[in-house]
Phi, psi and omega in degrees: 000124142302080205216156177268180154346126189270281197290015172073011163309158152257183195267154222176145175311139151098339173235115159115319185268098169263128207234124183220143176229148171255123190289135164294006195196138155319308174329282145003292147317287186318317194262346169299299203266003156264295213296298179335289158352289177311320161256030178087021176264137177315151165249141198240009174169117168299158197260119220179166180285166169236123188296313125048292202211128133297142197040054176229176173224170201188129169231147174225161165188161193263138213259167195320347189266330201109327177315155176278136147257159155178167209238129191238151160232128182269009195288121169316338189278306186307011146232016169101015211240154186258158160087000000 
């Protein structure tokens, strides 16, 4: 997806660029955004649910450029919930 800057800024490495993965699990999610953590990258949103997405959890933090990453999972399972 393309879109511009929510903050009407214009883009640029760190404003505007999001680099998204999708995790196979909440586990995932989790274990992605402690290792960044773990390896000096900002925290730019703790790993959790998002109102947003139904049933998803999402983490974010920024790689050595500034860019956003971030990682989402969307499995009904992955907050304990069926269906």
């Amino acid at each position: 997806m393309v879109t511009q800057p929510r903050d009407g800024k214009p883009a640029s490495v760190g404003n505007g660029v999001t680099i998204s993965f999708e995790a196979p699990d909440h586990h995932a999610v989790h274990a992605f955004h402690e290792a960044a953590l773990a390896l000096g990258s900002p925290d730019e949103g703790a790993a959790g649910p998002r109102a947003w997405a139904p049933r998803s959890v999402a983490a974010y933090t920024r790689d050595p450029d500034g860019n956003e990453l971030a990682v989402y999972g969307y499995q009904a399972e992955s907050l304990g919930m069926s269906g």
